[in-house]
Z-matrix of the N, CA and C atoms (Angstrom, degrees):
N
C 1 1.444
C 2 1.532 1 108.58
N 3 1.411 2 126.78 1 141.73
C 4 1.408 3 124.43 2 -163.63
C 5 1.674 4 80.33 3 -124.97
N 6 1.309 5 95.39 4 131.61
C 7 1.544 6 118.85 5 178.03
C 8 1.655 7 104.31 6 -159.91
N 9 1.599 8 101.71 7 156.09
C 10 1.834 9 110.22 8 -160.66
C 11 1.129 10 112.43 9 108.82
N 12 1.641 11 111.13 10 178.22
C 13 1.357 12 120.30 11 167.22
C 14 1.162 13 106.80 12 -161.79
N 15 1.450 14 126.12 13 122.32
C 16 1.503 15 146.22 14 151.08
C 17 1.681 16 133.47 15 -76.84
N 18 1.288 17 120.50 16 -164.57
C 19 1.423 18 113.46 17 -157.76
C 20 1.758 19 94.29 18 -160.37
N 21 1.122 20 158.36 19 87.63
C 22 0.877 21 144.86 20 -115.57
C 23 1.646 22 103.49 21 -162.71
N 24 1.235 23 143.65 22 114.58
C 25 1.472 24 120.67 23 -164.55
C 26 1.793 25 96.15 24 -104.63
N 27 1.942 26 89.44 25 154.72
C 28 1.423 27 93.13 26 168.69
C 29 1.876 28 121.80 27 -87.43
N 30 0.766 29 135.41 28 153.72
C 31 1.869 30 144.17 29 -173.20
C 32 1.909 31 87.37 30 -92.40
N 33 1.019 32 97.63 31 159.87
C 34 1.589 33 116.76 32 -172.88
C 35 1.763 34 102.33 33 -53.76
N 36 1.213 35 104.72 34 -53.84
C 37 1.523 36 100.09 35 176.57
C 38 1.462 37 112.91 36 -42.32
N 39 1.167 38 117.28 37 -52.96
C 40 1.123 39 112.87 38 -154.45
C 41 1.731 40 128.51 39 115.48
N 42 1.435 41 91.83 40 34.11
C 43 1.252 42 98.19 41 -163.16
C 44 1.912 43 105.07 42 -120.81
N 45 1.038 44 141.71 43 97.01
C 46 1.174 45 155.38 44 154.90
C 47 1.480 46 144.72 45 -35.01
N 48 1.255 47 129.41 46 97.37
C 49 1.237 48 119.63 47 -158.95
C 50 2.003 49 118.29 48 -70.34
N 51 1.295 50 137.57 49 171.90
C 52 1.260 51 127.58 50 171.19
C 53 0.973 52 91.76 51 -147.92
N 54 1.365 53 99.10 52 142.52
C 55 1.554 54 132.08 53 -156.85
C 56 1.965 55 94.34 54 -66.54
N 57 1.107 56 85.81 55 159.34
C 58 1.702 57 85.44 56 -164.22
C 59 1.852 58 94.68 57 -75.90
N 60 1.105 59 128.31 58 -20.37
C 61 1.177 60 131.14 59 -162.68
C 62 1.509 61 109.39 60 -63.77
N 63 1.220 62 114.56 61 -47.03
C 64 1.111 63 164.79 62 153.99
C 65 1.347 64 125.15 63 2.64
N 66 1.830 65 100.74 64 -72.49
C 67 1.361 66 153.13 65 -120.06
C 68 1.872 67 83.22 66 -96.97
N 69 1.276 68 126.05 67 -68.78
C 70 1.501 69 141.87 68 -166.17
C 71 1.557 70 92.18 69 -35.75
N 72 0.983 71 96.15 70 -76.21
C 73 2.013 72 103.26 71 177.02
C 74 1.152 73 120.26 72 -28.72
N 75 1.686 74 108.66 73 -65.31
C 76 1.115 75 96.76 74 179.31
C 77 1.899 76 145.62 75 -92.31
N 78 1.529 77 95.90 76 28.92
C 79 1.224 78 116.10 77 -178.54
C 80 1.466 79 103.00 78 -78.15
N 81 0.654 80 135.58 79 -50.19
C 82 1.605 81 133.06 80 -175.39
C 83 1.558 82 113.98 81 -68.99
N 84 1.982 83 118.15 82 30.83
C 85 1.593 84 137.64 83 160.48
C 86 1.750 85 92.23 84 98.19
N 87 1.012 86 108.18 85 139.22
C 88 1.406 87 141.09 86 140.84
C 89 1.168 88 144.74 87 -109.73
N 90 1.834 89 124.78 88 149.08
C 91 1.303 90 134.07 89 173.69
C 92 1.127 91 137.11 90 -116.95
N 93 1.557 92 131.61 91 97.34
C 94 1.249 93 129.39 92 -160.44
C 95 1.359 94 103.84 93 -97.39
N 96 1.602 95 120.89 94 134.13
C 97 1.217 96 124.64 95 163.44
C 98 1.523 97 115.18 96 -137.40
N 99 1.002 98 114.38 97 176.03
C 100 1.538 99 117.00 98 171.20
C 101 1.745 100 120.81 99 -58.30
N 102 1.341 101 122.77 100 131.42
C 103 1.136 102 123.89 101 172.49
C 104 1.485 103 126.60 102 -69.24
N 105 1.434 104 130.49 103 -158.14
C 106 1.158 105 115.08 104 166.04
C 107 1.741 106 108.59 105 -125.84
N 108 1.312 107 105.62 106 17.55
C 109 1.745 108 98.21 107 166.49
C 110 1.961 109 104.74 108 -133.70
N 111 1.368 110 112.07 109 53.67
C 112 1.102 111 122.07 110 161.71
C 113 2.150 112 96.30 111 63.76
N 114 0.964 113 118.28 112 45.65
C 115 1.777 114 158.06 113 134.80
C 116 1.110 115 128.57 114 -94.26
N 117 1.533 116 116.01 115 157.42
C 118 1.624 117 108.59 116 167.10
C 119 1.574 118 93.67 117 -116.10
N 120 1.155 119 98.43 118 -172.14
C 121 1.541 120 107.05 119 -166.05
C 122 2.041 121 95.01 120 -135.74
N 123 0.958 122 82.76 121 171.41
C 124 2.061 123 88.55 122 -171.94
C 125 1.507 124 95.35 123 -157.91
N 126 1.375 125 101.85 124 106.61
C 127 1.136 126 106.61 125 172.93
C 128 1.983 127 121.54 126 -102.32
N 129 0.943 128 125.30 127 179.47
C 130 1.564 129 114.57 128 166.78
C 131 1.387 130 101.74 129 -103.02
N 132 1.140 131 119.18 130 -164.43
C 133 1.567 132 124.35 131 -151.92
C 134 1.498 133 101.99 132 -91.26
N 135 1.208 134 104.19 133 -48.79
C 136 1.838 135 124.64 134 -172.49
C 137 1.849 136 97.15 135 -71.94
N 138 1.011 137 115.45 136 -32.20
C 139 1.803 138 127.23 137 -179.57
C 140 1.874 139 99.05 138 -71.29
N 141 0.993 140 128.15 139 -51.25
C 142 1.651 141 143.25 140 -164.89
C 143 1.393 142 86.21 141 -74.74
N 144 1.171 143 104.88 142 -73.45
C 145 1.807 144 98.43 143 -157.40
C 146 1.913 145 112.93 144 -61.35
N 147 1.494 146 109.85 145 -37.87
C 148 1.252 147 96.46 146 152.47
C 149 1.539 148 135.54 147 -38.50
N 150 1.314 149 107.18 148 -58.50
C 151 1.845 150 104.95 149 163.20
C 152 1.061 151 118.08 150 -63.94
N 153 1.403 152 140.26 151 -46.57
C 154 1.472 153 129.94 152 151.87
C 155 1.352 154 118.12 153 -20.05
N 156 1.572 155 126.16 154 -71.19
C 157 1.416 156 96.84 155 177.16
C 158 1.187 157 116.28 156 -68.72
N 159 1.105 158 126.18 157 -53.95
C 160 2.044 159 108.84 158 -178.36
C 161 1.565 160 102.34 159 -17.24
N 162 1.285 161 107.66 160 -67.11
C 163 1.603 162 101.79 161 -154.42
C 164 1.426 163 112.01 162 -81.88
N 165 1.788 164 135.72 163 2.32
C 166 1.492 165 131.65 164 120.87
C 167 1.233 166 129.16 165 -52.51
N 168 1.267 167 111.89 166 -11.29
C 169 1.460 168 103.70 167 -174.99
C 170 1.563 169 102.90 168 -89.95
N 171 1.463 170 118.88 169 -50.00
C 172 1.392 171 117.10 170 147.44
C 173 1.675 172 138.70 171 28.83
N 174 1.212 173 124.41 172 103.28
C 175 1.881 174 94.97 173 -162.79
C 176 1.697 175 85.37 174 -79.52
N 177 1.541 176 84.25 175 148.39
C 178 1.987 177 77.04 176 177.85
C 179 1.488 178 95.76 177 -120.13
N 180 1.362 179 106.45 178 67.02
C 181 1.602 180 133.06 179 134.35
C 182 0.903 181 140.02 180 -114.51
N 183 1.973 182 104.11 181 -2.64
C 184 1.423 183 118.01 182 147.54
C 185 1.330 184 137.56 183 -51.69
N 186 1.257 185 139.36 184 129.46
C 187 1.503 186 116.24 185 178.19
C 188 1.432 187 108.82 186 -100.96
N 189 1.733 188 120.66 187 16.00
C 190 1.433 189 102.39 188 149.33
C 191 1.352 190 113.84 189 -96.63
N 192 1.461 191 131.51 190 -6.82
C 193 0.806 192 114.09 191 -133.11
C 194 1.724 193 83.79 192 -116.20
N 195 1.511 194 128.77 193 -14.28
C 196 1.136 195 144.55 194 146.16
C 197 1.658 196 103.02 195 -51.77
N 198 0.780 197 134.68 196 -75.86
C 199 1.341 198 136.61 197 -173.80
C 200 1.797 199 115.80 198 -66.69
N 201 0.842 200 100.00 199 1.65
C 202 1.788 201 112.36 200 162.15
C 203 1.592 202 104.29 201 -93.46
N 204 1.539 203 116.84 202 -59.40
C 205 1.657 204 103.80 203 -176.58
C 206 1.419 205 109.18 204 -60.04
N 207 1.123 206 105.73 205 -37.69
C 208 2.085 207 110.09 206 175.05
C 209 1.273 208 99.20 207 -38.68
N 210 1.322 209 121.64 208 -71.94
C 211 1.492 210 133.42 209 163.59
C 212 1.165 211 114.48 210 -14.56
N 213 1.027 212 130.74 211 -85.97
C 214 1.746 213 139.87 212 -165.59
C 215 1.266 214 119.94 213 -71.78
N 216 1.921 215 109.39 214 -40.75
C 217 1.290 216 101.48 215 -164.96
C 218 1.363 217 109.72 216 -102.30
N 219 1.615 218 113.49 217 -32.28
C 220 1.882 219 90.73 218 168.55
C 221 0.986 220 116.54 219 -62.74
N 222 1.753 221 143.52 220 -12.96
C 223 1.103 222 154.62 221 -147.66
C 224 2.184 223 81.16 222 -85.05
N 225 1.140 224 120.89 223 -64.21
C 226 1.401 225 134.25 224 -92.46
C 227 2.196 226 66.06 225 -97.29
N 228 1.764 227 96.96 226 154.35
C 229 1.489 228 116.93 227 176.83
C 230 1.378 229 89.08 228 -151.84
N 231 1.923 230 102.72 229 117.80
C 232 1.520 231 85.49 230 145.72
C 233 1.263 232 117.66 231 -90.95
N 234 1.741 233 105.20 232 167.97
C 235 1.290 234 127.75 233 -158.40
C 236 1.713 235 99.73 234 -130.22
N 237 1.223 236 98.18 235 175.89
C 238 1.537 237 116.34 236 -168.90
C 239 1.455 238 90.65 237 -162.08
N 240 1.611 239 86.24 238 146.69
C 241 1.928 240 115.93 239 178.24
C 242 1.653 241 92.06 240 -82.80
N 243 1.123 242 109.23 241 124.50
C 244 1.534 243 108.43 242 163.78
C 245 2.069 244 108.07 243 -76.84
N 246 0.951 245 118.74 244 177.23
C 247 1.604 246 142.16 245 175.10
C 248 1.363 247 82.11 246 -29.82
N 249 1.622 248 131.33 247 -90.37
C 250 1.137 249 130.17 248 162.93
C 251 1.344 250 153.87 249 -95.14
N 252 1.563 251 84.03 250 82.69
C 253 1.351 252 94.52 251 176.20
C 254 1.286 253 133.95 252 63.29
N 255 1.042 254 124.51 253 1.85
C 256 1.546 255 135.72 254 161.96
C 257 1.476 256 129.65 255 -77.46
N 258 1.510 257 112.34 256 151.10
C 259 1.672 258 103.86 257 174.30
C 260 1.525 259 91.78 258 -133.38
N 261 1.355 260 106.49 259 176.64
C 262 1.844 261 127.14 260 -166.10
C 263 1.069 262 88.78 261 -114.27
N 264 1.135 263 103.19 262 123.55
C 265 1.760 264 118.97 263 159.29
C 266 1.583 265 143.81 264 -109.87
N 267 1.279 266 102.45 265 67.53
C 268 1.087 267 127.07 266 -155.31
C 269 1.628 268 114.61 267 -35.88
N 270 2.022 269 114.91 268 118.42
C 271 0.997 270 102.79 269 -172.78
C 272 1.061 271 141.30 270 -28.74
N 273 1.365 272 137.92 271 -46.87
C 274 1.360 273 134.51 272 -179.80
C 275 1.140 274 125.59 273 -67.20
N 276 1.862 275 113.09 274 -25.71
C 277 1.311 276 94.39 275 157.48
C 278 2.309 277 121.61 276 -85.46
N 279 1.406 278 104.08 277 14.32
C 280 1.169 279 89.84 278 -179.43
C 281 1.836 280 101.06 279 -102.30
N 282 1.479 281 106.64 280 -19.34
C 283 1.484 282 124.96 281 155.88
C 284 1.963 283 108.51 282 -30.65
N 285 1.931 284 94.75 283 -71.00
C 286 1.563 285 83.30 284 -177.35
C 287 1.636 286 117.35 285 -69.28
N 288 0.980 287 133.90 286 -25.63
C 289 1.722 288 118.99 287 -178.48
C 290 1.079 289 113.05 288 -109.44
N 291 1.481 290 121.37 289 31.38
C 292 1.536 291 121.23 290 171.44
C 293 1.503 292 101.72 291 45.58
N 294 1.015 293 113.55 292 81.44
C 295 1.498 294 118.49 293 169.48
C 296 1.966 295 104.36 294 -121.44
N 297 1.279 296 101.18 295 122.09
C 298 1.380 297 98.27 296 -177.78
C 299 1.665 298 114.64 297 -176.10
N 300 1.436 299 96.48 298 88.53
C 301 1.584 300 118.73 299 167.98
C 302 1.857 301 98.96 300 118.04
N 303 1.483 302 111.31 301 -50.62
C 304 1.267 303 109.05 302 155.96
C 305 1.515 304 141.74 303 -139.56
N 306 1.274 305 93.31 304 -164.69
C 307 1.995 306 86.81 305 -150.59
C 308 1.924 307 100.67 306 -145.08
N 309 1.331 308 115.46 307 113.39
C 310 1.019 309 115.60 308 142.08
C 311 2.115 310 140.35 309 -89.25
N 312 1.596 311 89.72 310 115.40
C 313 1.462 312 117.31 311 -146.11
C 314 1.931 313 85.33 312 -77.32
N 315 1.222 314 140.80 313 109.21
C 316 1.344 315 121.61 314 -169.02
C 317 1.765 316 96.08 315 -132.47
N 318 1.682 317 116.29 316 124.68
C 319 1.523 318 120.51 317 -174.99
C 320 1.524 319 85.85 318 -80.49
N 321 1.237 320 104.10 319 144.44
C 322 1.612 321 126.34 320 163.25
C 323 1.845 322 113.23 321 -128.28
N 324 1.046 323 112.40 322 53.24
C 325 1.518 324 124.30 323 -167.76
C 326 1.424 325 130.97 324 56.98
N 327 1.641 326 122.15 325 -68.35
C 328 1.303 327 130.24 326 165.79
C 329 1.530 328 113.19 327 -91.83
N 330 1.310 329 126.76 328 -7.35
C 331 1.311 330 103.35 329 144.89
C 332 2.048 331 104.44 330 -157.71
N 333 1.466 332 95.51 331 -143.67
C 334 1.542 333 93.29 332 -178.53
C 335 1.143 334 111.10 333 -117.41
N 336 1.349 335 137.85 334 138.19
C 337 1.438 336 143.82 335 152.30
C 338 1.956 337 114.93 336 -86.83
N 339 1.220 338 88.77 337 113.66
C 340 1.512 339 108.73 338 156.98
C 341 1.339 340 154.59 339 -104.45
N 342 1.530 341 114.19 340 107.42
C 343 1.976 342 139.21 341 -139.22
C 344 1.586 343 93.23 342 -109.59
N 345 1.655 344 93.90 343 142.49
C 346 1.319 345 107.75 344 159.53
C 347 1.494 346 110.29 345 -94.07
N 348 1.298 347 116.65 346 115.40
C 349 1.565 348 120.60 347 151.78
C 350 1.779 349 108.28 348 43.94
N 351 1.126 350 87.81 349 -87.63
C 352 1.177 351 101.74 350 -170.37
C 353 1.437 352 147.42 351 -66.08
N 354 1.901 353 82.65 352 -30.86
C 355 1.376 354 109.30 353 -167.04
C 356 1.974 355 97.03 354 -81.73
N 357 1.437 356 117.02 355 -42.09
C 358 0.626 357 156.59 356 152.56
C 359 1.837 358 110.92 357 -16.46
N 360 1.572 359 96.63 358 -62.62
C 361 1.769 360 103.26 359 -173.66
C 362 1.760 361 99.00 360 -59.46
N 363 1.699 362 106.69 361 -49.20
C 364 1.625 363 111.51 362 -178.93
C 365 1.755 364 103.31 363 -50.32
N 366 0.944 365 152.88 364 -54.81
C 367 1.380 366 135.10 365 -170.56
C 368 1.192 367 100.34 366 -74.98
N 369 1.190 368 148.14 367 -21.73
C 370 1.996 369 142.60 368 177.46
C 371 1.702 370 71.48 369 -71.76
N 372 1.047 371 137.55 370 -97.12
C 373 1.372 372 138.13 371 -163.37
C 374 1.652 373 126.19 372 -28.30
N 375 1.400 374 117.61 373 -40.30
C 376 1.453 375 131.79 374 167.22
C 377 1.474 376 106.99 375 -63.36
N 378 1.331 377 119.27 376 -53.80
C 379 1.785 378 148.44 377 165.91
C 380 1.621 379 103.40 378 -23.35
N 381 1.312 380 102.50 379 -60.57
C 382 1.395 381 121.37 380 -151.36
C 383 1.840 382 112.89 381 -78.85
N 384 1.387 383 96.24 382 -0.83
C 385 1.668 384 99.22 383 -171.12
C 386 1.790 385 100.01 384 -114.60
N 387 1.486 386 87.34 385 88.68
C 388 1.537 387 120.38 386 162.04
C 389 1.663 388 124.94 387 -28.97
N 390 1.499 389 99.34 388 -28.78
C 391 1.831 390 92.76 389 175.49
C 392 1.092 391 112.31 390 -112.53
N 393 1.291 392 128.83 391 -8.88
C 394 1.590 393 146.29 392 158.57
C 395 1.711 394 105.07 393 -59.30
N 396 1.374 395 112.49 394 -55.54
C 397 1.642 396 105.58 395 -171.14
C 398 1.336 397 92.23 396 -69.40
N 399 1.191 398 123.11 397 -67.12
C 400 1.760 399 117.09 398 -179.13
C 401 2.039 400 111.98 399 -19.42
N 402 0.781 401 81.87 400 -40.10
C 403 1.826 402 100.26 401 -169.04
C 404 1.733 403 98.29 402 -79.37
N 405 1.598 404 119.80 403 -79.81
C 406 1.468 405 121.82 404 176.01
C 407 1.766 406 130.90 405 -56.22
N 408 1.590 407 93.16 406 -1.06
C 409 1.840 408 81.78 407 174.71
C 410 1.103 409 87.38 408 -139.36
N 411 1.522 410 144.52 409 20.13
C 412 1.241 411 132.82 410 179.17
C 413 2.037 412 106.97 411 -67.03
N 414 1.197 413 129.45 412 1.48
C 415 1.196 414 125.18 413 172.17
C 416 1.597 415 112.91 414 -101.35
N 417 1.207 416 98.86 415 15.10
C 418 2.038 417 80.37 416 -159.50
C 419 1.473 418 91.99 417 -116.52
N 420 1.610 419 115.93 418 15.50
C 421 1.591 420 120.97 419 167.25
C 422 1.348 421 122.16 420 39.20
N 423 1.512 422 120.07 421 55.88
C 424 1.421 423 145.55 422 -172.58
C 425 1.962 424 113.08 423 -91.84
C-alpha cells in the first residue's frame, strides 16, 4: 500500500526519483498516465490492468465511457525503475500537470498520485476545510 507524501525534483531529462519506500512495489512494471485533477497517477502493473478491464468491459457505445479510455489509455506509458530508482516522464505527460524541476510524490493506497508544487498546495488547502469534508464524504460511510 503506498501512503505519505514526498517532494522529489525532476533532472532535465525528465526523469524522477521514487521514494525508496515505494520502489519494492513497483518493481514488478509500472503505468503512468494522466490523472483526473491535472496529476498523473502511477499505477503498478496488477493496479492498471485491473482498470483496464473495467474500462473493456465498458459498452463502447457509451460516449463517456469512450472518452474515459481516451483518458487513461492514450495517456498511459509504461515505466520502469531505473538502477536508481527513477522513472521517465515523458514530456507530455509532464506538459499536462505542469511538472517541472519538482514533484510532489503522494501514496493514495493502490497506487501514487503525482502534483506539481503548486497544484498540489490547492488540494492540502481544499483537504484542510474540516466542515466541507464532513459535508463531501459524508456518503461513502468511512
Amino acid at each position: 500500500m503506498f501512503l505519505g507524501q514526498y517532494r522529489h525534483t525532476l533532472d532535465e531529462k525528465g526523469r524522477l526519483t521514487i521514494p525508496a519506500r515505494f520502489r519494492e512495489e513497483l518493481s514488478g512494471g509500472a503505468y503512468l498516465t494522466q490523472g483526473f485533477e491535472k496529476n498523473l497517477r502511477l499505477l503498478t502493473e496488477p493496479a492498471f490492468e485491473r482498470i483496464s478491464e473495467k474500462l473493456n468491459d465498458m459498452k463502447t457505445t457509451d460516449p463517456m465511457a469512450r472518452e474515459l479510455r481516451r483518458l487513461i489509455f492514450a495517456t498511459a506509458s509504461q515505466v520502469d525503475l531505473d538502477s536508481v530508482g527513477r522513472i521517465l516522464i515523458p514530456q507530455f505527460l509532464r506538459d499536462v500537470s505542469n511538472l517541472d524541476g519538482e514533484a510532489v510524490i503522494v501514496g493514495v493506497g493502490e497506487g501514487v498520485e503525482i502534483w506539481s508544487p503548486g497544484v498540489w498546495e490547492g488540494q492540502v488547502t481544499q483537504l484542510s476545510d474540516v466542515d466541507a469534508n464532513s459535508e463531501r464524504f459524508s456518503d461513502l460511510d468511512l
